[in-house]
C-alpha distance (Angstrom), angle and dihedral (degrees) to the residues before:
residue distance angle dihedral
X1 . . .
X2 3.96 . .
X3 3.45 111.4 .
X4 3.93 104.1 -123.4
X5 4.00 79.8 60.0
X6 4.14 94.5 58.1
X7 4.18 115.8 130.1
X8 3.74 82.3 -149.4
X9 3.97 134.1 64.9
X10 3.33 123.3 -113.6
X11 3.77 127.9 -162.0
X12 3.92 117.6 -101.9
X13 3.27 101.3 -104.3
X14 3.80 101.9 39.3
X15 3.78 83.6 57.0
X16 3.74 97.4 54.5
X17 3.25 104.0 43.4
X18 3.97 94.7 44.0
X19 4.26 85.5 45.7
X20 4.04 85.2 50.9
X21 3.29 91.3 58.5
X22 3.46 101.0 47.4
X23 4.12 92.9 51.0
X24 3.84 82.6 -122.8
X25 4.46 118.2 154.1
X26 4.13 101.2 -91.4
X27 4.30 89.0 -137.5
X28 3.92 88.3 51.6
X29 3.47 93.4 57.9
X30 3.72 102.4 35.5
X31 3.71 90.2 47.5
X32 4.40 91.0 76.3
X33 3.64 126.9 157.6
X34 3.46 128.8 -103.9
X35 3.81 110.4 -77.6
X36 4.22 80.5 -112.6
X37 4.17 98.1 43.1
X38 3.50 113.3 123.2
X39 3.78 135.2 -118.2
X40 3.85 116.3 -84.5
X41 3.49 121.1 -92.2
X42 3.68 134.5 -173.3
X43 3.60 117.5 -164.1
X44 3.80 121.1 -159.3
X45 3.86 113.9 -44.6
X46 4.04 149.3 -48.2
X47 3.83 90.2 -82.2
X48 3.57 100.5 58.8
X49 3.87 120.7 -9.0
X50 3.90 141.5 84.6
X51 3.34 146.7 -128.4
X52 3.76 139.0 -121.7
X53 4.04 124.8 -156.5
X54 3.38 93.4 15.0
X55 3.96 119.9 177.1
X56 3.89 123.5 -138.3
X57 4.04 113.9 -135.1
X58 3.48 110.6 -121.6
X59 3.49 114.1 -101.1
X60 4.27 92.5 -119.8
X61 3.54 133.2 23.8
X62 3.87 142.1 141.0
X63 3.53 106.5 -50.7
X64 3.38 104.9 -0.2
X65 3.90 147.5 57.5
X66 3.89 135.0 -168.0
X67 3.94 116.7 -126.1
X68 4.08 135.8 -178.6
X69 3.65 85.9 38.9
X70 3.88 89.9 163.1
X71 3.96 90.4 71.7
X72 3.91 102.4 18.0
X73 3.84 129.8 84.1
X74 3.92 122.5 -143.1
X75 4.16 106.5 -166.0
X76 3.50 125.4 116.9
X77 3.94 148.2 160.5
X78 4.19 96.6 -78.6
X79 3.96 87.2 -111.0
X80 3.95 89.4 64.0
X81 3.29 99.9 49.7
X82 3.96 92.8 42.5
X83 3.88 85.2 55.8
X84 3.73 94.4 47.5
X85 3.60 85.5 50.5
X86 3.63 85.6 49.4
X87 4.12 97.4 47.9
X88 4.34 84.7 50.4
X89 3.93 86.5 53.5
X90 4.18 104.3 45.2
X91 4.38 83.0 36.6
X92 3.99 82.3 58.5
X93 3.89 99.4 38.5
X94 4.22 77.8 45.6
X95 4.17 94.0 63.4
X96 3.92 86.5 -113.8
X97 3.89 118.7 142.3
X98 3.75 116.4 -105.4
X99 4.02 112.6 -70.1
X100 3.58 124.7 -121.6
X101 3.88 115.5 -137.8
X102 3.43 122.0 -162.2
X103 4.24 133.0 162.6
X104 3.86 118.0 20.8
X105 4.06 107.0 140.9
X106 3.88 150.0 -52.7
X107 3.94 118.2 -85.5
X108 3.55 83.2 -96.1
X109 3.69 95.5 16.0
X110 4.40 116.8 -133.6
X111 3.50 122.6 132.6
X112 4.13 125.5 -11.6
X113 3.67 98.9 -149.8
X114 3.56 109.3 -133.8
X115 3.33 108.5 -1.9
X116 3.58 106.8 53.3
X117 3.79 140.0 39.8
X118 4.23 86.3 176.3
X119 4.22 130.8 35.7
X120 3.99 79.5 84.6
X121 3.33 93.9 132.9
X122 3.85 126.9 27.8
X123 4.12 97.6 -93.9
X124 4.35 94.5 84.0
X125 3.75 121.0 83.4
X126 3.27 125.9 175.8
X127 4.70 111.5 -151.9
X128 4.16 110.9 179.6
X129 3.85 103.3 -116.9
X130 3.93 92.0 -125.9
X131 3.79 117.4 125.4
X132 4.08 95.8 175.9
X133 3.63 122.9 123.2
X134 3.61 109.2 -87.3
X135 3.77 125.4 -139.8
X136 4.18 116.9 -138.6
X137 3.34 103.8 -95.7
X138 3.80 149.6 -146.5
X139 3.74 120.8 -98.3
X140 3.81 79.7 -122.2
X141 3.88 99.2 46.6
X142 3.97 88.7 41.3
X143 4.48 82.3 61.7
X144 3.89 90.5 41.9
X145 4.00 102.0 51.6
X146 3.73 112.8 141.1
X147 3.72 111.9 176.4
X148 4.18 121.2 -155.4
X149 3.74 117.4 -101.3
X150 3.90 113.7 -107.2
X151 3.98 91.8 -144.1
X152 3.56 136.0 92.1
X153 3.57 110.0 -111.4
X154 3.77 89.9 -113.7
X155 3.70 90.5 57.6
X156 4.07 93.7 -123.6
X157 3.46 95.6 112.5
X158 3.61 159.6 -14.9
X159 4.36 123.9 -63.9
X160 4.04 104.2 -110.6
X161 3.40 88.1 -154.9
X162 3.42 93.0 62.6
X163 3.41 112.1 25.3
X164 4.08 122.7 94.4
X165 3.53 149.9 172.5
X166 3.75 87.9 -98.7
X167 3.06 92.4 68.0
X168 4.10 90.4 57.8
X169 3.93 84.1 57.1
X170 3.66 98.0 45.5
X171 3.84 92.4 55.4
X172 3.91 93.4 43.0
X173 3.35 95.9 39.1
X174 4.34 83.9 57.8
X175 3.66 90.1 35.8
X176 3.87 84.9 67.5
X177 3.83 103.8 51.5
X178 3.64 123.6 120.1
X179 3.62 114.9 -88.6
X180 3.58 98.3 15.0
X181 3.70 121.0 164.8
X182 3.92 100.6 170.3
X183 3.79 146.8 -51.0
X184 3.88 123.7 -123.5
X185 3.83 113.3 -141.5
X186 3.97 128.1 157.0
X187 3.59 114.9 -77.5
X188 3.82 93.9 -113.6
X189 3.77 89.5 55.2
X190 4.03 88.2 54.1
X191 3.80 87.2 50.5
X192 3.68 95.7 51.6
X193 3.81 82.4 48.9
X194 3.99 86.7 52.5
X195 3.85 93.3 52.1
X196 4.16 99.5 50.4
X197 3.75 113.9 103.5
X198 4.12 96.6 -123.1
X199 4.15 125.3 166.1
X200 4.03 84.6 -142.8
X201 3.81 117.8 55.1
X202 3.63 95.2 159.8
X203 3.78 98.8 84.6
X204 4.08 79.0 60.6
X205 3.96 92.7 77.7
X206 4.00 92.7 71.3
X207 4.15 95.7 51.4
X208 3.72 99.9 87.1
X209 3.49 124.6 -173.7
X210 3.76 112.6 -116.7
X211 4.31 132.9 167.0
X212 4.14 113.0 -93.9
X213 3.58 107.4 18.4
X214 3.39 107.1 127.6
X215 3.71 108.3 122.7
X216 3.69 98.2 28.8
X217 4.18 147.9 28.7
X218 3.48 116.3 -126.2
X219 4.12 101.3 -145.4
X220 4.46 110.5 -157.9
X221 3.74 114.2 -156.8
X222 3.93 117.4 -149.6
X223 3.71 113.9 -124.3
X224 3.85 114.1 -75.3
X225 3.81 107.6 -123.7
X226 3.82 122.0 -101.1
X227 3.63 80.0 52.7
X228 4.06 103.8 106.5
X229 4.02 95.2 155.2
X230 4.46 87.8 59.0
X231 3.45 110.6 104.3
X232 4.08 116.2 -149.6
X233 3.32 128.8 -145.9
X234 3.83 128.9 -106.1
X235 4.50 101.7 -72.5
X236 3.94 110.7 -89.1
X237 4.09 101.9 -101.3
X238 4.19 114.5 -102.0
X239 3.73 113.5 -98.8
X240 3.82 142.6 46.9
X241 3.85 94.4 -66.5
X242 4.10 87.6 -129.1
X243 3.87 90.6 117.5
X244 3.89 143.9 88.1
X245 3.95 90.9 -52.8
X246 3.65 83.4 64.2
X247 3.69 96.8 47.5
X248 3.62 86.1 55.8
X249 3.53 101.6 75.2
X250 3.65 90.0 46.8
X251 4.01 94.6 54.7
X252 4.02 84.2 52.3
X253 4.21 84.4 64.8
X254 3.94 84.8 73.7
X255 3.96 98.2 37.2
X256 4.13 107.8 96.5
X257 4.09 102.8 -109.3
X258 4.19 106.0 -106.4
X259 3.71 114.0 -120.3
X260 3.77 116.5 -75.3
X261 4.14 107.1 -79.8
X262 3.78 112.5 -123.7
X263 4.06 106.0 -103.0
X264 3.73 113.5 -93.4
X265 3.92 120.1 -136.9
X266 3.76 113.2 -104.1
X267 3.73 121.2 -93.7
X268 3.89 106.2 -96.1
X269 3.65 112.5 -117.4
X270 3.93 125.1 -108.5
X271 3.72 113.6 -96.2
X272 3.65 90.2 -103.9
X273 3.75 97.9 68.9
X274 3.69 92.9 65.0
X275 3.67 96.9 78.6
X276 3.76 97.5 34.8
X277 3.77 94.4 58.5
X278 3.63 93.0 38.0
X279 4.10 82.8 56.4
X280 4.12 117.3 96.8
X281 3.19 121.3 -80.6
């Protein structure tokens, strides 16, 4: 069992010498459960569930940072956070500037009111598509970060001036983490994708074109195993994704937008969930 996963405490220096030896992220390991914390549990799926024994990701580590703390949460099933940890480290090793992380989950995870109807659960993560330099920052500028859109303002593609090939190895280097299931980005930022010359096309299939998107990728885990309450979502189709489904969204650019549809209640929560956001925080 890896060590930043142990139901017991170990001393300090036990842990970072064992977690040194094992090439495993320093936070990850240091971040532990209380000796009494339960077991994770994921209950049903990102659109309506919650999640037991989550883990917060630490607020720095290599590669990455969190920002907008005031109105973002940072808990997630332990193998999310271990692969965020994981995306900040092979970003680094890549030459890319330090990632910002933003959204995963609630303590106990359930509904974000208002900003999301997903990150439920522990398996959604929201990292700001901005591969710039980044100054040091204020604890105040750190919570106000707004990064530039990488889309045209007529949706049909991505800014020039803004777009990069860091941004190619940012979304492959997520595309490979363990336990991917796929990663939401706008539709023009798939297309760009679609249009660079690249050797390997098959890391292509788990970019999905998705509304908003423009600033950030939204990366879904698939449930870790040992976890039979987790719903998945529907399988990720075959293929590169650089075909008529894409065209789609792009046809919808010259379709008249439909009225606004009346808001719908939000899906009631299993059973479960009652207890587990009822628990302490």
């Amino acid at each position: 069992m890896p060590c930043c996963e142990r139901k017991r405490t170990l001393p300090l220096r036990t842990l970072v010498i064992a977690c040194t030896l094992l090439f495993l992220p320093l936070a990850a390991c240091l971040a532990q459960p209380a000796p009494d914390a339960p077991a994770s549990r994921i209950v049903s799926g990102p659109g309506g569930g919650c999640i037991a024994g989550a883990l917060e990701l630490p607020a720095d580590g290599p590669g990455y940072q969190t920002v907008r703390a005031s109105r973002s949460w940072f808990w997630g099933h332990p193998d999310t956070v271990a692969a965020l940890e994981t995306l900040g480290r092979r970003a680094e090793a890549a030459g890319l500037p330090t990632l910002y992380m933003n959204d995963i989950s609630r303590p106990h995870g359930g509904p974000i009111v208002g900003l999301h109807a997903s990150h439920q659960v522990g398996l959604d993560a929201d990292v700001w598509l901005d591969v710039s330099p980044k100054p040091e920052l204020t604890p105040a500028a750190r919570d106000a970060v707004e990064v530039a859109s990488l889309v045209t303002p007529d949706g049909r593609g991505v800014d020039p001036a803004r777009w990069s090939a860091g941004h190619v190895t940012l979304l492959r280097l997520a595309a490979g983490l363990p336990g991917i299931d796929r990663i939401l980005v706008n539709p023009a930022i798939k297309q760009q994708l679609c249009r660079t010359p690249m050797a390997d096309r098959a890391w292509l299939r788990v970019i999905r074109p998705w509304y908003g998107h423009a600033a950030h990728m939204h990366l879904h885990f698939r449930c870790p195993t040992g976890q039979p309450e987790c719903r998945d979502l529907a399988p990720v189709p075959p293929g590169d994704g650089c075909d008529a489904t894409l065209a789609w969204w792009f046809e919808q650019l010259d379709v008249p937008p439909p009225p606004p549809a009346p808001l719908h209640p939000a899906l009631p929560l299993p059973a479960a969930c009652t207890a587990i956001l009822a628990g302490p925080p």
